[in-house]
N, CA, C and O atoms as a printed pandas DataFrame, in Angstrom:
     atom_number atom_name residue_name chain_id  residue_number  x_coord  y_coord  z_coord
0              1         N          UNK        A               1  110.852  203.288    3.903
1              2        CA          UNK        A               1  111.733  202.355    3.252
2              3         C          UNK        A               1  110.949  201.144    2.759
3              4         O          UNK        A               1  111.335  200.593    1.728
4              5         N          UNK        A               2  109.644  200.581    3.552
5              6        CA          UNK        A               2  109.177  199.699    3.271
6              7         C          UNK        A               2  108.397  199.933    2.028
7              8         O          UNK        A               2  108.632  199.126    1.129
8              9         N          UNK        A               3  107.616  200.757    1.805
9             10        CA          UNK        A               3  106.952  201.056    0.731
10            11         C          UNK        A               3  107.886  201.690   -0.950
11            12         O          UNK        A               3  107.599  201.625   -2.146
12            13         N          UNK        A               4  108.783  202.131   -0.348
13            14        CA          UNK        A               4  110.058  202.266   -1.571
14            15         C          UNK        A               4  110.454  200.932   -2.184
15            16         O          UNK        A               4  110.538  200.657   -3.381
16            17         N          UNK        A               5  110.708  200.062   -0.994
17            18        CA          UNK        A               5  110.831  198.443   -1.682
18            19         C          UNK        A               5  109.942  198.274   -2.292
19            20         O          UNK        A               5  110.118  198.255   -3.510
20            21         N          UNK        A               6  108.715  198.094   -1.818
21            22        CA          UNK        A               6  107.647  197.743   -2.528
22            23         C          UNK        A               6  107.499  197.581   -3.987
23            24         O          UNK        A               6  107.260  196.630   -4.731
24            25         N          UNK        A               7  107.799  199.253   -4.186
25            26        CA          UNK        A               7  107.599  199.971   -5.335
26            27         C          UNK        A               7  108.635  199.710   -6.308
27            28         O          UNK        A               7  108.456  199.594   -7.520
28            29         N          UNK        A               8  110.007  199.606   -5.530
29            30        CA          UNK        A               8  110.920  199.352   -6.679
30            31         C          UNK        A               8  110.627  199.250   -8.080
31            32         O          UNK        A               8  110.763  200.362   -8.590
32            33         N          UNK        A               9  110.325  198.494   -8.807
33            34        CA          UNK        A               9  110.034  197.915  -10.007
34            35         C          UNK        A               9  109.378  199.484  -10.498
35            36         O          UNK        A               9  109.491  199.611  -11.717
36            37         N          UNK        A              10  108.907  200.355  -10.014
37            38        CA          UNK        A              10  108.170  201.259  -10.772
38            39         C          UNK        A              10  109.098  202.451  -10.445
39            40         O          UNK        A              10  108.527  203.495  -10.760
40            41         N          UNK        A              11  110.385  202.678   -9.902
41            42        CA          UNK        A              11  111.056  203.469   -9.840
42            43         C          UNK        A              11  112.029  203.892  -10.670
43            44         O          UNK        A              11  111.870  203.067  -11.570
44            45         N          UNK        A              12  112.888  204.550  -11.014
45            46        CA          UNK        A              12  114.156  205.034  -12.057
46            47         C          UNK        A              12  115.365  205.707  -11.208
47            48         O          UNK        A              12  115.376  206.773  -10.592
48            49         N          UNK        A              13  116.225  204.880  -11.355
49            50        CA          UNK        A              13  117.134  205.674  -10.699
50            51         C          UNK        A              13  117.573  204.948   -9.146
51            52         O          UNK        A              13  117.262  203.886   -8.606
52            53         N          UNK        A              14  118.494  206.161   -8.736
53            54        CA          UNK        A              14  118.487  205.416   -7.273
54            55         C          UNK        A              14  118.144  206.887   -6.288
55            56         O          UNK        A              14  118.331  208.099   -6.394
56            57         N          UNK        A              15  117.394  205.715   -5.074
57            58        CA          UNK        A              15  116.755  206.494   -4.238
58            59         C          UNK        A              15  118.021  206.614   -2.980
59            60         O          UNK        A              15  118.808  205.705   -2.715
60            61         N          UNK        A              16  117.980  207.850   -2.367
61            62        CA          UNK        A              16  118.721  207.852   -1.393
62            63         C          UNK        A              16  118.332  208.452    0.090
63            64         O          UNK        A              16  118.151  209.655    0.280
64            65         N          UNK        A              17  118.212  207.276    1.287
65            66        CA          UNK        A              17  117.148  208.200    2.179
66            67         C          UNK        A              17  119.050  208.845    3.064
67            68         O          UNK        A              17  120.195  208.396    3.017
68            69         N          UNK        A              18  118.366  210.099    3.774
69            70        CA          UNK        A              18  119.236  211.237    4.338
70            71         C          UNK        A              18  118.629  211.089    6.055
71            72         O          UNK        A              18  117.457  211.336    6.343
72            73         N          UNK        A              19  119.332  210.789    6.744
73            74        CA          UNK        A              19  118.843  210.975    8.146
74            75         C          UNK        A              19  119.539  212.123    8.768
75            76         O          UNK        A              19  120.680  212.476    8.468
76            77         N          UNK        A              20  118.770  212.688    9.664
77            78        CA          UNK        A              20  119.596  213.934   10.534
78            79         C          UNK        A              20  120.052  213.291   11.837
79            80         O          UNK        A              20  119.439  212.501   12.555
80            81         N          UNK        A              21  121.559  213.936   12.012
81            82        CA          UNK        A              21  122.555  213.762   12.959
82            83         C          UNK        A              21  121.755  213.915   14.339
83            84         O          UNK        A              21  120.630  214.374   14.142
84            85         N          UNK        A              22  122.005  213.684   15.520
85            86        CA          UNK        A              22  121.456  213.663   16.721
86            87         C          UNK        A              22  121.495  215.600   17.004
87            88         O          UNK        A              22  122.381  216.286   16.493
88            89         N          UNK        A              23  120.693  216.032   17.635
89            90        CA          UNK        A              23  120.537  217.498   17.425
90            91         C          UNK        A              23  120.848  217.883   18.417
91            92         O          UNK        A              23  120.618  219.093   18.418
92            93         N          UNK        A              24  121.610  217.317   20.103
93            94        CA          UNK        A              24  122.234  217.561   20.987
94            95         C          UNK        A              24  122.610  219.281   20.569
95            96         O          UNK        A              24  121.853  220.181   20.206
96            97         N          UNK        A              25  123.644  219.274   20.727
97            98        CA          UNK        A              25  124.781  220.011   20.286
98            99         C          UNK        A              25  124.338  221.383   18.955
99           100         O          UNK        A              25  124.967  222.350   18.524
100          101         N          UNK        A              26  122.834  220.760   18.641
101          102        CA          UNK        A              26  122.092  222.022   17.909
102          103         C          UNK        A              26  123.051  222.508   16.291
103          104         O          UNK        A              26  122.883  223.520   15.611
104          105         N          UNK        A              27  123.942  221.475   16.091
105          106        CA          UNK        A              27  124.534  221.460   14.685
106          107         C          UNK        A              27  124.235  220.576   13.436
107          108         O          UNK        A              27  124.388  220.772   12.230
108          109         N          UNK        A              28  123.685  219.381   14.272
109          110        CA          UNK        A              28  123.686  218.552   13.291
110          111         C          UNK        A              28  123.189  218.393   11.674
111          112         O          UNK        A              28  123.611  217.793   10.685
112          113         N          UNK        A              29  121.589  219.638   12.112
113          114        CA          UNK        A              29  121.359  219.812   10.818
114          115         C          UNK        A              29  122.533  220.331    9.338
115          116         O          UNK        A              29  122.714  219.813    8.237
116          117         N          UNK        A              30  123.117  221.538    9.988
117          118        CA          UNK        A              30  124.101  222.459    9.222
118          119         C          UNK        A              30  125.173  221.425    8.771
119          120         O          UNK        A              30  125.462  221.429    7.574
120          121         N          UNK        A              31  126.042  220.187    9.923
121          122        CA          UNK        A              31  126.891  219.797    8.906
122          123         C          UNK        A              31  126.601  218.752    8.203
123          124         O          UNK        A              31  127.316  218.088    7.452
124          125         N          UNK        A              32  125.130  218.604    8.586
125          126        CA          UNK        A              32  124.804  217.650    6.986
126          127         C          UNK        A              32  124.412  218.109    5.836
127          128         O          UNK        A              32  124.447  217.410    4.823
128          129         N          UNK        A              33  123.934  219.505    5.848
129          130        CA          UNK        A              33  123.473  220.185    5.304
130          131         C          UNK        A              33  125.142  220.995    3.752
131          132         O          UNK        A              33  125.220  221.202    2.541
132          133         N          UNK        A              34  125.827  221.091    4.709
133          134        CA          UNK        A              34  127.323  221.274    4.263
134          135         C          UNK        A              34  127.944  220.298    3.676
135          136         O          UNK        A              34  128.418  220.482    2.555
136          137         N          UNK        A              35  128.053  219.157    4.275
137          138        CA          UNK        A              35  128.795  218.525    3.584
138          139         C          UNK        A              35  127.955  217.212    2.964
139          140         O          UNK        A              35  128.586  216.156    2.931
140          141         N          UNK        A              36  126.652  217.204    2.497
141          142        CA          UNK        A              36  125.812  216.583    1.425
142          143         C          UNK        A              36  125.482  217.316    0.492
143          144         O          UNK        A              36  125.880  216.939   -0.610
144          145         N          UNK        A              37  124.662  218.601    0.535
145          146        CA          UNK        A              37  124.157  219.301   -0.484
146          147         C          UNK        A              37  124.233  219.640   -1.625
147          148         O          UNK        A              37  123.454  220.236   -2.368
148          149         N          UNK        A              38  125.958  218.931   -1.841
149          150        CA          UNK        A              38  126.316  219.575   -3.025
150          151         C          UNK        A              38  126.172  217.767   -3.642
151          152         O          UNK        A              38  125.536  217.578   -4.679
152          153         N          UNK        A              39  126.546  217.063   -3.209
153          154        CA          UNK        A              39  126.263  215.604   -3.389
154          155         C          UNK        A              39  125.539  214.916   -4.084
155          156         O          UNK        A              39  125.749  213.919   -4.775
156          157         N          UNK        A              40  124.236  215.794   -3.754
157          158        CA          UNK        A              40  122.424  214.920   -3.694
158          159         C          UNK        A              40  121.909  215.768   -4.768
159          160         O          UNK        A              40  121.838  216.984   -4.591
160          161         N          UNK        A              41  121.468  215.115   -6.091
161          162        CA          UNK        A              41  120.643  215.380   -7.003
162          163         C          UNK        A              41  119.298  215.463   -6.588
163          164         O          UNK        A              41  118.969  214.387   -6.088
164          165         N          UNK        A              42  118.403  216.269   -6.585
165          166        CA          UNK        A              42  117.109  216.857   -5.984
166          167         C          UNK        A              42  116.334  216.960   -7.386
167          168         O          UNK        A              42  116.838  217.791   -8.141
168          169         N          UNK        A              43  115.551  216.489   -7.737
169          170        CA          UNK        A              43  114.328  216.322   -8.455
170          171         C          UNK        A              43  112.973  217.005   -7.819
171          172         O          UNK        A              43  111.894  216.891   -8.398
């Protein structure tokens, strides 16, 4: 994040950081995976 600030000025667009859910429960990846994916423009 710190170096994204940084940079700002040389970026386009907007950046979006994605964190994963606590993995207890061994799901967390899948329902972020479900209910972002369709969301998030990927370059």
């Amino acid at each position: 994040a710190n170096l994204l600030f940084k940079l700002r000025s040389n970026l386009k667009g907007k950046v979006v950081l994605v964190f994963q859910p606590a993995e207890e429960a061994g799901t967390g990846a899948k329902r972020l995976i479900d209910r972002l994916y369709k969301k998030i423009i990927f370059i």
